[in-house]
C-alpha positions in Angstrom: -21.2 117.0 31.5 -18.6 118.6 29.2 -19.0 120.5 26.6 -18.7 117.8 23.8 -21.1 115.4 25.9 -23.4 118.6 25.6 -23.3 118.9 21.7 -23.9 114.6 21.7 -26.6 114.7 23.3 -28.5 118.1 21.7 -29.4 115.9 18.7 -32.7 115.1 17.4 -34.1 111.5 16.8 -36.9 110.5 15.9 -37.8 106.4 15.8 -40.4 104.4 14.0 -41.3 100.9 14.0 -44.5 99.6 12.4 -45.6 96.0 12.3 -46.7 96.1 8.6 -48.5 92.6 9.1 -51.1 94.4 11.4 -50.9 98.4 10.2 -49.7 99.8 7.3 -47.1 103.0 7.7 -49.6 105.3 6.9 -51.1 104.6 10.6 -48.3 106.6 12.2 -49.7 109.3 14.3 -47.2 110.6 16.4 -43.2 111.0 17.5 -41.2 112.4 20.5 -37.9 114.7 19.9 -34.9 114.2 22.2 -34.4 117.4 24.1 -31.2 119.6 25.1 -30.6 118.1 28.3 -30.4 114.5 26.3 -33.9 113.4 27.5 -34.8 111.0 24.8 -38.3 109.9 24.9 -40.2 108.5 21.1 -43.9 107.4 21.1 -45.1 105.7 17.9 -48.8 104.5 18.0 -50.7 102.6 15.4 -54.0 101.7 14.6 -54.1 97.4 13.9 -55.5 96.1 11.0 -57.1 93.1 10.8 -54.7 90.4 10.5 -55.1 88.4 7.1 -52.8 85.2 8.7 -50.9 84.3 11.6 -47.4 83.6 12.5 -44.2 86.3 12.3 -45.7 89.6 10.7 -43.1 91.7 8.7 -42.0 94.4 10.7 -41.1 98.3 8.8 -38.8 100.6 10.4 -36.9 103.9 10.5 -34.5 106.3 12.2 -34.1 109.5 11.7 -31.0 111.3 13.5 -30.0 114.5 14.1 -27.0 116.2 15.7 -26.0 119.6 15.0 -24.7 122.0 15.0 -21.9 120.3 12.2 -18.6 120.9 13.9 -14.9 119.1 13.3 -14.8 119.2 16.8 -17.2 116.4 17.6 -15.8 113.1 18.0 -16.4 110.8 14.9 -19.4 108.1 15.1 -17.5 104.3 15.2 -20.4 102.4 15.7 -23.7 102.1 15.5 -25.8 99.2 17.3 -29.2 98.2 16.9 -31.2 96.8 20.0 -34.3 94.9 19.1 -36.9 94.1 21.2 -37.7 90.3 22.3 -40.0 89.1 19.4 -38.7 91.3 16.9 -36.2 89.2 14.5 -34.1 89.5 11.8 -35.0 87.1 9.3 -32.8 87.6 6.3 -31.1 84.0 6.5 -34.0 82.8 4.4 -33.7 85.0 1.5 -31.4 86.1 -1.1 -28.3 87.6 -0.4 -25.5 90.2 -1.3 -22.0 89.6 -1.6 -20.1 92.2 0.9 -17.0 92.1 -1.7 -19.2 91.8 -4.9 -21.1 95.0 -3.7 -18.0 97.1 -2.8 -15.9 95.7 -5.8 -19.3 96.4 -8.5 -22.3 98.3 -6.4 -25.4 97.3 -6.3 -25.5 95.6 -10.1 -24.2 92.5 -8.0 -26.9 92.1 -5.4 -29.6 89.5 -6.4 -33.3 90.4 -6.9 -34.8 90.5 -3.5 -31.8 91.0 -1.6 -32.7 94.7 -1.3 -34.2 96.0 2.1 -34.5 99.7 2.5 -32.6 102.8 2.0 -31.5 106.2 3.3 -29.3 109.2 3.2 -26.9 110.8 5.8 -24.8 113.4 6.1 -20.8 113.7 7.3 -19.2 117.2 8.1 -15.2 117.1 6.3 -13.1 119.6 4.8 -15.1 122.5 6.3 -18.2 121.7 4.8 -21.0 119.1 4.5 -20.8 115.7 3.0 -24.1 114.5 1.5 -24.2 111.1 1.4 -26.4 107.7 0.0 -27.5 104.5 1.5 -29.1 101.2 -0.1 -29.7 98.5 2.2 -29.1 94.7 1.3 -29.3 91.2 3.3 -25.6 89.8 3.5 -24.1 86.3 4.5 -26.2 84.7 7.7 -28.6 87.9 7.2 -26.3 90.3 8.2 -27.0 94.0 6.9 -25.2 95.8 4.2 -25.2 99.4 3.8 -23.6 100.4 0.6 -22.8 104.1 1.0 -22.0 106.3 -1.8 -20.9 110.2 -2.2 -19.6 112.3 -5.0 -18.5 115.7 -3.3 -16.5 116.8 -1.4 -14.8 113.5 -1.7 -15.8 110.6 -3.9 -16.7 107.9 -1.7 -18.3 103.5 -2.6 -17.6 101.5 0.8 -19.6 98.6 2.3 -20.6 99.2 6.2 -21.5 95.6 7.3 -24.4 95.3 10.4 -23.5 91.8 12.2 -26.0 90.1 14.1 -25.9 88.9 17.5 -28.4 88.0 20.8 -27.6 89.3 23.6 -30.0 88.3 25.5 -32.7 89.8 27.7 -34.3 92.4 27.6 -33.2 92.0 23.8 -34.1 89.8 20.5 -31.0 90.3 19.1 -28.9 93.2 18.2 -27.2 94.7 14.8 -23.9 96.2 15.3 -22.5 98.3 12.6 -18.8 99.7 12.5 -18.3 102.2 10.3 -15.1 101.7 8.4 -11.8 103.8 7.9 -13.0 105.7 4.6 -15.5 107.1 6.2 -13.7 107.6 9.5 -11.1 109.2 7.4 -12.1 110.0 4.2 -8.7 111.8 3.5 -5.4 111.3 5.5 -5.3 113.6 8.6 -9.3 114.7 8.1 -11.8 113.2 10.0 -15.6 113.0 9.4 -18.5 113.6 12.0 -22.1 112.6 11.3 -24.6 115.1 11.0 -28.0 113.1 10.5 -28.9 110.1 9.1 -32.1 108.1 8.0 -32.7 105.1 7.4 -35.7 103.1 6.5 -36.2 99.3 6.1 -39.2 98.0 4.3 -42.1 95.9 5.1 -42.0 94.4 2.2 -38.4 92.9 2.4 -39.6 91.1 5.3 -36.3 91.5 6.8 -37.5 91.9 10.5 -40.4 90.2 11.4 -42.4 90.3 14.7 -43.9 87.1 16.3 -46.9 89.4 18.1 -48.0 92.6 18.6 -48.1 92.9 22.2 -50.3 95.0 24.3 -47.3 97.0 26.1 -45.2 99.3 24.2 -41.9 97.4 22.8 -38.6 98.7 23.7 -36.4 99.5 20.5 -32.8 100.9 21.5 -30.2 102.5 19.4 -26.5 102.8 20.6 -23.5 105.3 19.2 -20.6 104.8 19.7 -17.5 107.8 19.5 -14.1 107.5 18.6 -12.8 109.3 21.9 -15.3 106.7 24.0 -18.5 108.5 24.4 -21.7 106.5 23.7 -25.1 108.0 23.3 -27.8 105.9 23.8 -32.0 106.6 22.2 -34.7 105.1 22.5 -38.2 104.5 20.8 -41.5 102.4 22.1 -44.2 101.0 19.8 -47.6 101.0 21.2 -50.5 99.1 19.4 -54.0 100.9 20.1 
């Protein structure tokens, strides 16, 4: 392992999934750090409510990510792929959605009520410093995910970062892959930005992802980065309901 692969996989992260329909987010009782040696193991357990109906329960999730220390010398993050576990779905084709091109042309002023479905905040290392930066989550055409990210300093920043779905097939539900675009690759000519952290957290109440069960063994839940020099980094989380 080289000394970049190292500094990849040195990060933190931390993942949470909670089917809302069965436990509220305040039964979370636990979570697993990745180690130095890139040993990623995340254990979220939950005590079940009773369940007021049946069929798909909304499903609430977040990621928190960390990789430090900041340094220009890490390769920039190009994608970012979702793996969800088989019964977990995404099921924004049924409600309202945001215009990709309305939202990057006006903000979030031109997303419809109820298109909304989480937030979060990261941060990018460029020009020698960090690079704060906002998220607000939306459902887009054929329930794809829209992260409208926003920044005011060091550089002024309003782009779209679409999340297209897709099934890959087993093991997996389906997966969302996000590609991060140029601006934030290159937020100026010749400079490069690295991610530092990020979190992100999609509601319950969106009813975005839903879950057609809770089953009795823990549910897989995979993440995927992907670096512009062709590194991947790969973490993982399991859900167990107790």
């Amino acid at each position: 392992m080289n000394a970049t692969s190292r500094r990849l996989s040195a990060g933190t992260t931390t993942l949470m999934l909670l089917l809302a329909g069965l436990f509220g987010p305040s039964a979370l009782v636990s979570s697993a750090a990745a180690s130095a040696r890139g040993h990623h193991a995340h254990h979220a357990k939950a005590r079940p409510a009773r369940a007021k109906s049946k069929g798909a329960r909304p499903v609430e999730g977040s990621l928190d990510y960390e990789l430090s220390p900041a340094s220009s010398s890490l390769p920039a993050t190009q994608t970012i792929t979702l793996f969800l576990p088989g019964g977990v779905r995404v099921a924004g084709a049924s409600m309202p959605k945001c215009n990709p091109q309305a939202l990057e042309k006006s903000g979030p002023a031109a997303c419809p009520k109820g298109s909304s479905i989480g937030t979060g905040s990261s941060t990018g290392w460029t020009l020698g410093q960090l690079w704060p930066l906002t998220l607000s989550l939306y459902n887009g055409p054929s329930g794809s995910l829209l992260s409208y990210v926003t920044a005011t300093s060091p550089v002024k920043i309003e782009t779209v970062v679409e999340g297209h779905i897709t099934s890959p097939g087993s093991p997996y539900g389906e997966e969302v892959a996000n590609t991060i675009p140029q601006g934030l690759l290159e937020p100026l000519p010749g400079d490069t930005a690295q991610l530092v952290n990020l979190h992100v957290h999609v509601t319950a109440k969106s009813g975005w992802l839903r879950s057609t069960n809770c089953a009795p063994h823990a549910l897989a839940v995979n993440f995927k980065f992907s670096y512009t020099n062709g590194q991947t980094l790969a973490v993982g989380g399991k859900l167990n309901c107790v």
